[in-house]
C-alpha positions in Angstrom: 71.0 0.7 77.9 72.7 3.7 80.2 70.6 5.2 82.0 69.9 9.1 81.8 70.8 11.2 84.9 68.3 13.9 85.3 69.0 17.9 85.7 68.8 16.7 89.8 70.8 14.1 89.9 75.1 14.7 89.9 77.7 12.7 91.0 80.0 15.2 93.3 83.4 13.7 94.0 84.9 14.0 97.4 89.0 12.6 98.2 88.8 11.1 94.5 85.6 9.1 95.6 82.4 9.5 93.5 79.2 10.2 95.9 75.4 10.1 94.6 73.4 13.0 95.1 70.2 14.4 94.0 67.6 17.3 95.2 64.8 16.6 97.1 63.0 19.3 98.2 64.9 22.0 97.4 67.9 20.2 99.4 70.6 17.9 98.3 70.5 14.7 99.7 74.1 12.7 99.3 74.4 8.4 99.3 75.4 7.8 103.0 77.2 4.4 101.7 79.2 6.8 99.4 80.1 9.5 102.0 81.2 6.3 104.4 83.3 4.9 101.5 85.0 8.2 100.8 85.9 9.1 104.5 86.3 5.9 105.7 88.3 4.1 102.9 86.2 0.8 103.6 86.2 -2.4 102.2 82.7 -2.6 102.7 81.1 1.1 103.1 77.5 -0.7 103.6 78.6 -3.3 106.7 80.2 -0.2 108.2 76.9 2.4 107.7 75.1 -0.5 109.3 77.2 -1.1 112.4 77.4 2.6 112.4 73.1 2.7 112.6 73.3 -0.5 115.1 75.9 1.5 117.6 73.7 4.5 117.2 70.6 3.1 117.8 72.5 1.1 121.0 72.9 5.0 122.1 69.3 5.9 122.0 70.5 8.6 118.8 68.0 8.7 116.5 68.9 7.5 112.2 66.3 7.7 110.0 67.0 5.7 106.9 64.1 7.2 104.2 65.7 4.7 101.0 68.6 1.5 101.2 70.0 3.1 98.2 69.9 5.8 95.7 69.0 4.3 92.2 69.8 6.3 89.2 
């Protein structure tokens, strides 16, 4: 059974590349996994978002990860 996307919830597309999004708060929050995939063209968008967050954190900059992923 497909699951219904709510009023919230869109897929924008960005370089051909579909990235999640949805409203929280008033805000749109976008997939980081799909923003990496789309700008970075990786094999593996979620082993490069976590080296990404590992080389930040290395740097003292502060990532704050509220979900792993967006489920729809």
């Amino acid at each position: 059974m497909k699951k219904e996307i709510s009023t919230t919830t869109k897929i924008a597309v960005f370089r051909k590349k579909e990235v999640r999004r949805t409203i929280y708060k008033n805000e749109w929050w976008f997939s980081v996994i799909d923003a990496c995939e789309a700008l970075t063209d990786s094999v593996d968008p979620g082993a490069y978002w976590r080296k990404l967050k590992q080389r930040l954190k290395e740097e003292k900059s502060e990532v704050v990860t509220i979900r792993r992923c967006l489920s729809f």
